[in-house]
Each structure stands twice: as structure tokens, then as C-alpha cells.
N, C-alpha and C positions, 0 to 999 in steps of 0.2 A: 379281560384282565388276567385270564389264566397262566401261570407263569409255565407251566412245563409243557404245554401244549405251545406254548410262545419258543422256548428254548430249543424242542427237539424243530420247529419248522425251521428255524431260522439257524444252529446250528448243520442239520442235516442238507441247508439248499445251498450255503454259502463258504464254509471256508475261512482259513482263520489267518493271521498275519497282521500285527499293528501295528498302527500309526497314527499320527492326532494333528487332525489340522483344527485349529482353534478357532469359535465362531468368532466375528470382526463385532463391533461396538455397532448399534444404529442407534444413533441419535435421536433419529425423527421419532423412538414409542417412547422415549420420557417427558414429561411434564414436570413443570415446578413441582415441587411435594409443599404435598398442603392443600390443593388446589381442588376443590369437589368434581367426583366424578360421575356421570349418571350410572348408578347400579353398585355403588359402593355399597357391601352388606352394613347394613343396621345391623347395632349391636342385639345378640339376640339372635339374629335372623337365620332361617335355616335355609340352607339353601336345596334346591333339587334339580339334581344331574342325569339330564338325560344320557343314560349309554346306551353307545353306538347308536345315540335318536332313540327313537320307541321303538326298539328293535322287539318286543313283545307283542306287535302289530303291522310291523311292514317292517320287511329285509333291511338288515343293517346297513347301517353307513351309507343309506340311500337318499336323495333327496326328500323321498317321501316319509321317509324315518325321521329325518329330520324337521321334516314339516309339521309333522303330527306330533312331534314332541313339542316344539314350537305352540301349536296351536292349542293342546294340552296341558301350557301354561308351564313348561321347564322354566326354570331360569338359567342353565348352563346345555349347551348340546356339545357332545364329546366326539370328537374326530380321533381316531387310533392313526399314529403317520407314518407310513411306511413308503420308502424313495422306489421311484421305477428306476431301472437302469439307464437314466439322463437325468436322475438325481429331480424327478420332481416328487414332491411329498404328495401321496395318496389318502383318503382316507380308507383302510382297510387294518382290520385288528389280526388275519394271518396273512403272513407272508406267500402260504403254499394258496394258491387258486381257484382248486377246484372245488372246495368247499362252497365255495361263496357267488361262484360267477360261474358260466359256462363254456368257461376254456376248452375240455374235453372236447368239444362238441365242433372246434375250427379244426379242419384239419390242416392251414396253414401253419400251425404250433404247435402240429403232433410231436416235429421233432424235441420243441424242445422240455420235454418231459422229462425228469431226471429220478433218479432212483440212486437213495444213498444209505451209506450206514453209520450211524454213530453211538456210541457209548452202547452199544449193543440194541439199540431200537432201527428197524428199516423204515425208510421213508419213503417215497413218491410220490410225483407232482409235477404240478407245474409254480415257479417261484418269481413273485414281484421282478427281483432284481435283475431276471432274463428277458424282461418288456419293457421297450419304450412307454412313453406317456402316452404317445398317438396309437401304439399295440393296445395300452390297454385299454383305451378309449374303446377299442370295438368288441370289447366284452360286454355281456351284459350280468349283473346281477340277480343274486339268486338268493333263498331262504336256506339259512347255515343247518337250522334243527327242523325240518321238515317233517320227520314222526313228531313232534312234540308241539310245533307252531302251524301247523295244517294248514290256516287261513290265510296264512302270509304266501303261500307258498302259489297262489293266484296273480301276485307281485311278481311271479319270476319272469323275469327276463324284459321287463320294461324301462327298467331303470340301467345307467352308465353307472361308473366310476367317477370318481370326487375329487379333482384335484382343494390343496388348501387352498389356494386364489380361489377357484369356481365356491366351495363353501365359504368362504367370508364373504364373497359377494353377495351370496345369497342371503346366508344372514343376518345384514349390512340391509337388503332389501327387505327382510324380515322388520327390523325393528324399525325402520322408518314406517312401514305402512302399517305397524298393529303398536306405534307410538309409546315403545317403552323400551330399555334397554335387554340384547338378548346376550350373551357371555357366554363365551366361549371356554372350552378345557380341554384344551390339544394334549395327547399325550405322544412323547414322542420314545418309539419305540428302540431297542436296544442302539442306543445311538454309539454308544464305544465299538460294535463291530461294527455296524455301517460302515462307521471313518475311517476305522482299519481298511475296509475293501474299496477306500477313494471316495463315498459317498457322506459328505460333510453334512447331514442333517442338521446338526448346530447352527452351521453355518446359513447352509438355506431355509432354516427356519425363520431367525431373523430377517434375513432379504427377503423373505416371501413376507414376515410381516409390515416390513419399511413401503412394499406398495401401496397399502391398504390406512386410510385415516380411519377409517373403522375401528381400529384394534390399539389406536390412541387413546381411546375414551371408553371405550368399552370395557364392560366387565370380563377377565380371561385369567385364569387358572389353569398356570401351568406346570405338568404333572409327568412324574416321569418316576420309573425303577429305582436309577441311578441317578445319586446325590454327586458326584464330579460333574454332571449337564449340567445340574440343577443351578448348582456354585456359578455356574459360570454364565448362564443365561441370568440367573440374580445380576452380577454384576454387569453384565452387557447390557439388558434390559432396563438398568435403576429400579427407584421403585415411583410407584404413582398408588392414586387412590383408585381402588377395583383392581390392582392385579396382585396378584397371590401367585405361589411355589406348594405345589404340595409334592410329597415324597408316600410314593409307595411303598408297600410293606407285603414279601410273602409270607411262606411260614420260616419260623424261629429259628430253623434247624438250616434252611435256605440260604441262598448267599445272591446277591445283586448280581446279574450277569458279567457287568463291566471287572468285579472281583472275581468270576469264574476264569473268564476268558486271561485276565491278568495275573492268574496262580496267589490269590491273595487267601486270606483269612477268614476274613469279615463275615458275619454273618446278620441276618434282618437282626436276629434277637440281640447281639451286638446293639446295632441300631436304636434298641427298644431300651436300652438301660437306659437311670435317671439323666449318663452322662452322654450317654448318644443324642440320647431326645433334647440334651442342652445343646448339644453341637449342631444338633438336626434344625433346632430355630435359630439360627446364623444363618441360614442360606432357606429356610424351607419357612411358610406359614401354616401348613395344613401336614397333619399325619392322616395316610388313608390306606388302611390293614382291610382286609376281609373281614364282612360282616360276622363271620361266625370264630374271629379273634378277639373281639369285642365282645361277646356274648356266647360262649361256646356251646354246643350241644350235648347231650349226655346219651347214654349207651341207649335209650330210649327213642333220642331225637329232638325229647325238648329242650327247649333253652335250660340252661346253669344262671349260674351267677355272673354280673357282669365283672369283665375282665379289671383289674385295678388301673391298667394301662391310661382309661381314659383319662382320671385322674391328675393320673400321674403326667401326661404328653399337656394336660392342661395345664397342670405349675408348671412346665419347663416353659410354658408360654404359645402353646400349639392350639392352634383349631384343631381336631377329630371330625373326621371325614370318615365312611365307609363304602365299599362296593361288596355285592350288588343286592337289591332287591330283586324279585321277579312276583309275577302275578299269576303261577302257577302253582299250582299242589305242590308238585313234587322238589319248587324248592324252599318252600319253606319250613322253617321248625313242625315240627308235629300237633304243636300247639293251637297252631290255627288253620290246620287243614279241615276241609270242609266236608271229604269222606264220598265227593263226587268224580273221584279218578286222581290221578297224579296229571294230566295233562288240562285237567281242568284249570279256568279259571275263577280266583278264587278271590274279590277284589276285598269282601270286608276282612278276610283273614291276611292280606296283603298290608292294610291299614292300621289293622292291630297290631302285628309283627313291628311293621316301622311305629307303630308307636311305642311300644315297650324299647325298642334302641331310643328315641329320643328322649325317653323317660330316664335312658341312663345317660344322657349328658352327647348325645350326637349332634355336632353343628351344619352337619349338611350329610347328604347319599346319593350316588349314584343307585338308580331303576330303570329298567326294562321300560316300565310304563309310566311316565312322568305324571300320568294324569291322574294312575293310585298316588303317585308320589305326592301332587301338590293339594289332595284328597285331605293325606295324613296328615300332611303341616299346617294344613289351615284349619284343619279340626281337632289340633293335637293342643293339648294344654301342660303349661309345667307342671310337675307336682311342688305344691305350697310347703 
């Protein structure tokens, strides 16, 4: 979810130039309204969102991540969608490569390694949108934080890349043979440049979900930066029972890329006033900020006061969402480290931490490790 780590890859690999090809209507993901759907949240209910899978235990955005999230009792597994250059949606949350997979390592793709500069930051790499589907079929995947997730890093290089078809399949096979519904939360990644450079993500996002009966009935929360996708997949989409919008939020001072890239104004904290967050539930059911905008830290490191926002995004008629938990020391509050390393893990202070957020009014989150996550909520009580 990180936004300027998102910005500088995808700025630096790609090239600017707009244009909007608007996604087409599919008919086939609406349903009567009205009509019950399996996995519609109960009022109440909190939900728990596995990011990039259990990527706290096996390499992101892998099947195995996603399995183990799965099997760890998520209710939502998170795919990040980024287009190869034949416009098929990936799951993969950077753009640039070699982070995550072992590009480096073919020397069929040495050439196409790029090196660039922008806003004063150097870049290099190798980037999504210079590989086919079938190119990047023959990477394999890798552990992104290797000093810090060690044990994952025994996963490298067994697992492929994800197309969205190949993961809804999967998931699809998931809840039929472990007999409950699994829901999905695609987020799709800076989709106003994509479109600019010819690739209509919008667009193939829908047609890749009009394949799939799956994602008719299923639970899916759909989740993006930018509120003009969001608008428009609301309305292409309709609405049914089990799917939800939520809008992202970075920081206050930040601006949505699609207003970067457009010389615009606007800024999240724009977004966050009484009258944003009323425009924001027209098109959006879910606000989902940074956990530590919700609850800030202090000069110390422990938690503050909760922020009034949730409050506040709740009269305007909003769910409250946050990312991310982790089940390490070093990123939790100070509060409930356990004083065995920063790389340690550290599952009752992991439990703690999300419970003090949903003591202040959190209806769902995004974790590393779905299985602290569904830990917290099943032993989390309101306060009376």
C-alpha cells in the first residue's frame, strides 16, 4: 500500500501522456438488489484482509500466500493488479521486478533493464509493462524483505506469477472445497496512468470479471487510490449484496496520483473533510487510511489518541477500514513490543495492538498474517 514507493516505480519505468478509455458496462456481475448473497458482512462484523495473502509467511502475492491466508481463516485475500504489456492484470504490488521475482537472473531480459530519472530520485529495473503475460510466466518469485522475513525466503523461487483469472480460479476452488464464502479485494493500481499508456485496466478489469460466476455471488471489495475508477466501476458494476468500494487514503498533505499526474489540487486531506467523506459515500462504502492515521504515534512511539476521523467517516455513512498490521516488532507501536528483536515475531502484542484499533471503532483491516488477524477478532470484545 505504500504510496511513494508505488509513485517513484511507476512514475520512473513509464512515461506520461493522457487519455481515458472508459471501462464498458458488464452486466453479467449485477444481481437483483435485494437479493442475499453468501458472505454479505453482518452488521457488526469485522472483517479480516489478508495483504498480498500471509505475506508475513510465504512470499507475496503467491499462491502459497494466498493459501495460507485462506487456510488461516482471511475472509478477504488481496491481489494488487498491475497490467503486463498485453494488458493482462498481474497480481504484483511493484511494478519494478526485481524485488520480488528473479528477473536479474535470465539473461534473456538483461536488455531490457531500464535506468531512469525523475523528480530528482534514480531508478532501475526491470518493469511489468516491458513483459508479456507469457515473459512473466517464466519468473519465478521471491521474498521482497528477506533481512526481516528469513523463513520466507526458503519459498523463493517456487512459486509463478498470478494472473487475475489464474487467482479467481483458485479461490473459486478454495471456497467450494473448504465450504464457505472467500472474498476477494482487488486493488487496482494507479489505473489513470495505465490508460494514459493504452492499457485500459478498467476496462479489463471488468471483462476479466464477466468470465468468472464466481465473483457474482462472492464477497469483493473493490479498492483503489483513485476515486474517478472508483465512480465509474460503482456504476458499471451496480450494486449487489457483498460488494463494496472502498477508497484509499495517504497522507493529508498527499495528493491521489490520478490529481498528480492531471495538475490538479486536491489533496487526501481535502478527501477527509466532513464534505469529502459526504461525497466520498456517493461512489465509496469503506474509508481505508493508514493504520497509524487512525491512531497516531507519539515522539515515543506509542499510540496517541484516536484520530476523530473515524467518527467522523462513520456519520458521513462510511465503513472505516485500515492497512496494515504486521506480526513483527518492529512494526508495531512501542506498546506491545515484546523486547525479543525488532524482527521478531510477536503474535500476542500483534493481537493487542489490533485490539486497541477496534476498541476505537475499526470495521475491518488489512494483516500480514490473517491468522493473528482472525486471532484478534474472534477474541476481541466491544467495550460496554
Amino acid at each position: 500500500m505504500t504510496i511513494l514507493s508505488r509513485r517513484a516505480c511507476v512514475l520512473g519505468s513509464l512515461g506520461l501522456g493522457l487519455g481515458a478509455a472508459l471501462p464498458v458496462p458488464v452486466s453479467a456481475l449485477t444481481r437483483a438488489q435485494g437479493t442475499p448473497m453468501p458472505g454479505t458482512p453482518a452488521l457488526g462484523k469485522i472483517d479480516v484482509l489478508a495483504h498480498r495473502g500471509a505475506c508475513a509467511l510465504r512470499p507475496e502475492h503467491t499462491l502459497a500466500s494466498y493459501a495460507k491466508a485462506i487456510a488461516d481463516g482471511a475472509d478477504f485475500i488481496e491481489p494488487d493488479l498491475q497490467p503486463s504489456k498485453d494488458g493482462v492484470l498481474m497480481a504484483l504490488h511493484e511494478n519494478e521486478l526485481s524485488r520480488t521475482t528473479d528477473v536479474a537472473a535470465h539473461p534473456e531480459f538483461a536488455s531490457r533493464r531500464r535506468t531512469v530519472t525523475v523528480g530528482g530520485h534514480t531508478l532501475d529495473g526491470w518493469f511489468i509493462v516491458d513483459f508479456t503475460y507469457a515473459e512473466l510466466k517464466t519468473l519465478r518469485l521471491k521474498e521482497r524483505i528477506p533481512d526481516i522475513r528469513r523463513d520466507n525466503t526458503r519459498y523463493d523461487g517456487e512459486f509463478q506469477m498470478v494472473s487475475l483469472d489464474e487467482l479467481i480460479d483458485f479461490v473459486a476452488a478454495e471456497a467450494a472445497t473448504r465450504g464457505r464464502p472467500i472474498g476477494l479485494v482487488p486493488e487496482l493500481k494507479t489505473p489513470y496512468l495505465f490508460t494514459s499508456l493504452g492499457l485500459a485496466v478498467e476496462k479489463t478489469f471488468l471483462e476479466t470479471l464477466s468470465r468468472h460466476s464466481y465473483v457474482a455471488q462472492a464477497p469483493m471489495i473493490v479498492q483503489c487510490f483513485e476515486a474517478p475508477t472508483l465512480r465509474r466501476l460503482r456504476d458499471r458494476m451496480g450494486r449487489r449484496d457483498g460488494l463494496r468500494f472502498m477508497q484509499l487514503v495517504g497522507g493529508e498533505r498527499e495528493q491521489p496520483f490520478d490529481v498528480v499526474l492531471g495538475g490538479g489540487t486536491q489533496t487526501y486531506g481535502d478527501m477527509l473533510t466532513d464534505a469529502g467523506l459526504r461525497d466520498m459515500a456517493t461512489y465509496a462504502d469503506i474509508l481505508s487510511p493508514d493504520i497509524r492515521a487512525l491512531i497516531p504515534l507519539g515522539d515515543d512511539g506509542r499510540l496517541g489518541r484516536p484520530n476523530p476521523l473515524i467518527g467522523r467517516a462513520k456519520a458521513a455513512g462510511l465503513q472505516v477500514f485500515a492497512w496494515e498490521f504486521a506480526p513483527e516488532n518492529r512494526f508495531m507501536a512501542a506498546d506491545f513490543r515484546d523486547g525479543r528483536g525488532d524482527n521478531a515475531r510477536n503474535i500476542d502484542g500483534s493481537v493487542a495492538e489490533i485490539h486497541h484499533y477496534l476498541a476505537a471503532g475499526l470495521d475491518g483491516f488489512f494483516t500480514d498474517d490473517p491468522g493473528v488477524g482472525r486471532r484478534a477478532v474472534d477474541t476481541f470484545r466491544r467495550p460496554t
